[in-house]
C-alpha positions, 0 to 999 in steps of 0.5 A, spaced: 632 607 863 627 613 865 629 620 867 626 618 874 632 613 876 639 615 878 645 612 875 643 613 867 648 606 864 648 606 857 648 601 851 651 596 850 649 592 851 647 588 856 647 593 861 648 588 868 648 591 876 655 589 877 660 593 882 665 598 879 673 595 880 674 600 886 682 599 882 680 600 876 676 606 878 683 609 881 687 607 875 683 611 870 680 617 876 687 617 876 693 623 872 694 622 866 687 619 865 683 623 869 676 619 866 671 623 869 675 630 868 677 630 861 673 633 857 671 627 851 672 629 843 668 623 840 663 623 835 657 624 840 661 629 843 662 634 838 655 633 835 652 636 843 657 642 841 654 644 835 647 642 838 649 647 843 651 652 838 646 651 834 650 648 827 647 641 828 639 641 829 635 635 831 628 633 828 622 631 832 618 626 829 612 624 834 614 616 832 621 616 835 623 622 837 630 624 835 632 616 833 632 617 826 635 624 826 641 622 831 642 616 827 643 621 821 647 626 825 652 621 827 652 616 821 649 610 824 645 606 818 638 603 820 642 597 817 645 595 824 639 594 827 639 588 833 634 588 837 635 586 845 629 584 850 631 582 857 631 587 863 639 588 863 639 595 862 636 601 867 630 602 862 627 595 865 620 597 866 620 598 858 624 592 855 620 585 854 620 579 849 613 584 846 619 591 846 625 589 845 631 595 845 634 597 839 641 598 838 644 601 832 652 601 831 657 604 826 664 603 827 665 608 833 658 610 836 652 606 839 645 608 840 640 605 844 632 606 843 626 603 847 619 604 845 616 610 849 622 611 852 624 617 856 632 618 854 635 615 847 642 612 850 648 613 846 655 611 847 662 612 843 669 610 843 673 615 845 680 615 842 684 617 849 678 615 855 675 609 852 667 608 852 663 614 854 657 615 855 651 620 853 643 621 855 638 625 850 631 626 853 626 624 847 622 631 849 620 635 843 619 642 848 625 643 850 631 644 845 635 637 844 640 637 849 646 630 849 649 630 856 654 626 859 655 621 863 660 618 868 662 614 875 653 612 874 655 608 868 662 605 870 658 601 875 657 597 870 661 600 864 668 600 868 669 592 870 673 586 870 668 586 864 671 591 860 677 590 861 677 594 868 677 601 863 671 604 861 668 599 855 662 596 853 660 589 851 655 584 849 652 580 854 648 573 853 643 571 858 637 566 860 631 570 859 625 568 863 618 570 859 617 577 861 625 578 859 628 577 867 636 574 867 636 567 870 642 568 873 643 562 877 644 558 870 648 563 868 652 568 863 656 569 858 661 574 854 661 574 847 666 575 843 670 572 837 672 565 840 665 565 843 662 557 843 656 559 838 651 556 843 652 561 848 651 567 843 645 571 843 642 569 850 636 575 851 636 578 843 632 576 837 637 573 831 635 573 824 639 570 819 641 562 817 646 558 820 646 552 818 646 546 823 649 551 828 646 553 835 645 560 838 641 562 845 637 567 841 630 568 841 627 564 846 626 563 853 625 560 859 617 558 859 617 555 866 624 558 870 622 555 876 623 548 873 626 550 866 634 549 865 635 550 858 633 554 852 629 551 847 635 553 841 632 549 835 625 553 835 631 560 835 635 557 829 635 559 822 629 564 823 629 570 818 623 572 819 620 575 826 613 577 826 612 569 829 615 572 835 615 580 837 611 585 833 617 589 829 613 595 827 614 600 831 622 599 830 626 602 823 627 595 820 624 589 821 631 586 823 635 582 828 641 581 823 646 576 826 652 579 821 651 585 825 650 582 831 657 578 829 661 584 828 657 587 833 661 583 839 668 583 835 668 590 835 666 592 842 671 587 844 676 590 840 674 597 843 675 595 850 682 592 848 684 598 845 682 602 850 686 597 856 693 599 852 691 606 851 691 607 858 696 601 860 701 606 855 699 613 859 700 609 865 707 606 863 709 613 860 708 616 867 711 611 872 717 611 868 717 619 868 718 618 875 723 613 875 727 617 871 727 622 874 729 619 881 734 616 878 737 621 874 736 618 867 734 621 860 727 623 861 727 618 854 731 611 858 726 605 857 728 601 862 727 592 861 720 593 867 718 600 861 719 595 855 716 589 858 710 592 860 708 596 852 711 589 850 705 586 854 699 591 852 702 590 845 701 583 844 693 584 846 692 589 842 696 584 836 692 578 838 685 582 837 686 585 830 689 578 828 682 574 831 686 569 835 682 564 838 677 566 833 671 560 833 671 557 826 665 556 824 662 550 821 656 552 816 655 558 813 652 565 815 647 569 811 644 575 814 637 578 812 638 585 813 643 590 807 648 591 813 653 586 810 654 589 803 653 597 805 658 594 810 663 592 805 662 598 801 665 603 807 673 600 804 678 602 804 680 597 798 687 596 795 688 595 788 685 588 787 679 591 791 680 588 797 679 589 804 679 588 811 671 588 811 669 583 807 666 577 809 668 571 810 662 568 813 662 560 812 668 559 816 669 565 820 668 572 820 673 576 815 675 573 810 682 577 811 683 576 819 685 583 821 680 587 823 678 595 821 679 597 827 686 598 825 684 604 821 681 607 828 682 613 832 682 609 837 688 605 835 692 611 832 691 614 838 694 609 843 701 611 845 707 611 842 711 606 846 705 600 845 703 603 838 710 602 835 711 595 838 704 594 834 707 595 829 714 591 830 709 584 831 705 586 826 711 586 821 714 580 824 707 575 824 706 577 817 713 576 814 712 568 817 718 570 822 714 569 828 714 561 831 711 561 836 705 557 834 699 563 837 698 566 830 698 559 825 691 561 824 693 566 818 695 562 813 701 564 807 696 568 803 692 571 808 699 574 812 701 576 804 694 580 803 693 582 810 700 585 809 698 588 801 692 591 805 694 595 809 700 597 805 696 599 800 693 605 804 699 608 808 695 614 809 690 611 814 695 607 817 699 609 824 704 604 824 709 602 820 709 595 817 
């Protein structure tokens, strides 16, 4: 991504040419949303404010610019470090097997980092609007300036991809040898259920994964004639330096944990962002029903409850990881990103937690994602939220039948439920 082009897209991850949804751009353009207009309160967005009122300062370094200050500034550990090397962002021109793009993550904000690059990308998940998107020139003449960026980066930020709202994603491609997709063989979205072959198309990967294949690190030699990934040379790398030249980049690492919780909370992100403005909608189209009929401005009506019913049941079947893959062997990662993961808590009295690992059968060990202690999550409307809550109650009392949540064993609905009773504080729903 250069200053020079228009339409600036940022992070994550993946960013692919695709057109906007010209109905999810109304929707979300749209009273009550009004994406573009309103005025974004995440993490980046505050900083840019006290960046411009002089109480947060940004430090010049000739290496990487603002990158370790902004990482700082924001909280993103180097720890979460992956690394992406095929041309699917604006900054094509930068990104090569030899240069990949770095991108960093906490729980709510991403930054993208290329070498020699013009701008460092960030993005946020902003509690009400959904994916938000920012530019920081990497200029150390001028003062460090965040700026916002909208309807350019909804092209490929605001699609059926993102779940028709403004969102992010991790993308898996074939890459040829300068990084370029192959796309007539294909693409893939990756999340929780994802087919462990088809992650990681396009990043470098460290980490062992036992008799378990991936996309990453490799590409196509020969695109004209090739078809598949050599995936066995890509397997169970822990070290890079065969392959790219980690030097100029924080930390020598690609972690496939990080690149693991990487993919499950962008997915959950957009499902979040989908029932926050599926309930702004809702609220609003029942206002105005009950106003034309003369009802209670309070009347739920059978069409309003059915559809906070719906958005709810998303939301529920992302924080339980239905469909989620099982894995067959175990995952190590090769970075200090899992144990300073776990550390961030919050932990019940028998010190456990939604963040700890699981890692030999799936993710988490307890299937509930932290993403429940979110912003993002508090701040879905009431009528989806409490729903939420009312599922949540039923699925981990064992009194849901309807087979979609089988997958959560006696003991992991009684210490999910113990869990998250434990810190009522950081807990938007009752269960």
């Amino acid at each position: 991504m250069t200053a020079r082009i228009p339409g600036i897209s940022t992070l994550v991850l993946l960013f692919l040419s695709f057109p906007a949804a010209t109905e999810a751009q109304i929707e979300y353009e749209r009273e009550p949303i009004n994406y573009s207009d309103s005025q974004s309160t995440d993490a980046v967005a505050t900083l840019a404010k006290r960046l411009e009122t002089g109480e947060a300062v940004l430090t010049w370094e000739p290496e990487h610019g603002y990158l370790k200050s902004i990482l700082q500034q924001l909280g993103v550990s180097w720890s979460s470090q992956t690394l992406v090397f095929s041309k699917t962002s604006l900054q094509v021109s930068r990104i090569t097997p030899e240069t990949p793009r770095a991108v960093y993550f906490n729980d709510d904000v991403y930054v993208g980092w290329v070498q020699n690059g013009e701008v460092i990308e960030l993005s946020a998940a902003d509690p009400k609007l959904g994916g938000t998107f920012y530019t920081l020139p990497q200029k150390n003449d001028v003062p460090a300036k965040i700026s916002r960026e909208t309807s350019r980066c909804l092209q490929c930020h605001g699609t059926f991809h993102t779940r028709r709202t403004p969102g992010h994603m991790v993308r898996s491609v074939i890459p040829d040898n300068r990084g370029l997709p192959v796309f007539r063989l294909g693409t893939h979205l990756n999340d929780d259920t994802s087919p462990f072959a088809e992650r990681w198309g396009g990043w470098y990967v460290t980490g062992t994964h036992g008799d378990q294949r991936h996309m990453g690190n490799s590409f196509l030699k020969n695109p004209e004639h090739d078809e598949k990934l050599d995936m066995e040379s890509g397997a169970n790398i822990t070290n890079l330096s065969p392959l790219v030249d980690t030097s100029p980049y924080l930390t020598p690492h690609s972690d496939i944990v990080a690149l693991m919780v990487l993919q499950h909370q962008a997915t959950m992100h957009n499902i979040l962002t989908a029932a926050n403005h599926s309930g702004q909608l809702t609220m609003r189209d029942a206002e105005v029903m009950n106003k034309a009929l003369d009802r209670p401005l309070d009347f739920v009506s059978e069409s309003t409850e059915r559809r906070y019913a719906s958005a709810a049941e998303k939301v529920v079947r992302g924080l339980l990881f239905c469909d989620e893959l099982r894995l067959t062997a175990g995952i190590h990662g090769t970075s200090s990103f899992a144990e300073e993961f776990q550390q961030k808590g919050p932990f019940d009295e028998q010190g456990r937690s939604l963040r700890q690992f699981d890692l030999n059968t799936r993710l988490f060990r307890y299937p509930c994602s932290f993403l429940i202690y979110s912003d993002a999550f508090r701040e879905i409307p009431a009528g989806v939220r409490d729903r939420v809550g009312q599922r949540l109650q039923e699925i981990l009392a064992g009194n849901d039948t309807s087979g979609e949540f089988d997958h959560l064993t006696k003991e992991d609905r009684d210490a999910i439920r113990e869990i998250l009773l434990s810190c009522p504080e950081r807990l938007a729903v009752s269960i």
